[in-house]
N, C-alpha and C positions, 0 to 999 in steps of 0.2 A: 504494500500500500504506500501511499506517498505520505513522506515523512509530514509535510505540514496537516495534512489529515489526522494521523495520530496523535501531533502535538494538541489539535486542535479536539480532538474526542479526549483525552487524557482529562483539556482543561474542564470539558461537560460534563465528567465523571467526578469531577474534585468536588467535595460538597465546603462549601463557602465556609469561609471564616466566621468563627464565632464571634468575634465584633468588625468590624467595618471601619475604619479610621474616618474621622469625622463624622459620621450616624451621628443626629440625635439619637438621642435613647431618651422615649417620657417614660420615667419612671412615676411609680403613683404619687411619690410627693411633689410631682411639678402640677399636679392638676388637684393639690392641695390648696379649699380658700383658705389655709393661714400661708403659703406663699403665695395666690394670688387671691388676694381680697375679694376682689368683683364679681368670683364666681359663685358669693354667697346669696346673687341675683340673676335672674333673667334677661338675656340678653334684646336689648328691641330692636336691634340693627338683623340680626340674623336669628332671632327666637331660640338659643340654644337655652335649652331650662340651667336653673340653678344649680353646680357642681360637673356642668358640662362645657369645655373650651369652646367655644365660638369657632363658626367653620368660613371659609372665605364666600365671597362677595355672591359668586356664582350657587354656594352651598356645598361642593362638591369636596374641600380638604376641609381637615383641620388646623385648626393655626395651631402653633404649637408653643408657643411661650407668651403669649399675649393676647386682649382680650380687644373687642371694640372700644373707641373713647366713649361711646355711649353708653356700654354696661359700666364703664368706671362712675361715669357722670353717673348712672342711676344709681349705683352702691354708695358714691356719696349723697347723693341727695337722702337717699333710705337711715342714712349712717346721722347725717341731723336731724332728720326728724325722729330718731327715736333718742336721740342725747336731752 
């Protein structure tokens, strides 16, 4: 068989690395509301419920370390009126 074939079936057969250099990785405390406050509310930009990341514009990913300015705006506003 021709050599780049094989090199090329060898690399099909390799099963991937257990981490990935540079991956994200969310771990369950990054979609923790004591590290992001906001998600202890509803999102109004994209309706993602409370303790769920907000997803993009389209709907189709999730964001993955940050929330709408609008769910923050509403977690403060929710956060004075019960002070």
């Amino acid at each position: 068989m021709i050599p780049a074939l094989d090199r090329t079936r060898a690399l099909l057969d390799t099963p991937p690395p257990a981490t990935i250099p540079g991956q994200l990785d969310l771990e369950p405390h990054m979609t923790d509301p004591a590290t992001i406050p906001a998600l202890a509310v509803a999102c109004p930009s994209c309706g993602s419920t409370p303790g769920q990341l907000c997803t993009s514009h389209g709907g189709s990913r999730t964001r993955r370390n940050d929330v709408h300015q609008t769910r923050t705006a509403a977690h403060h506003a929710q956060t004075r009126s019960t002070q």
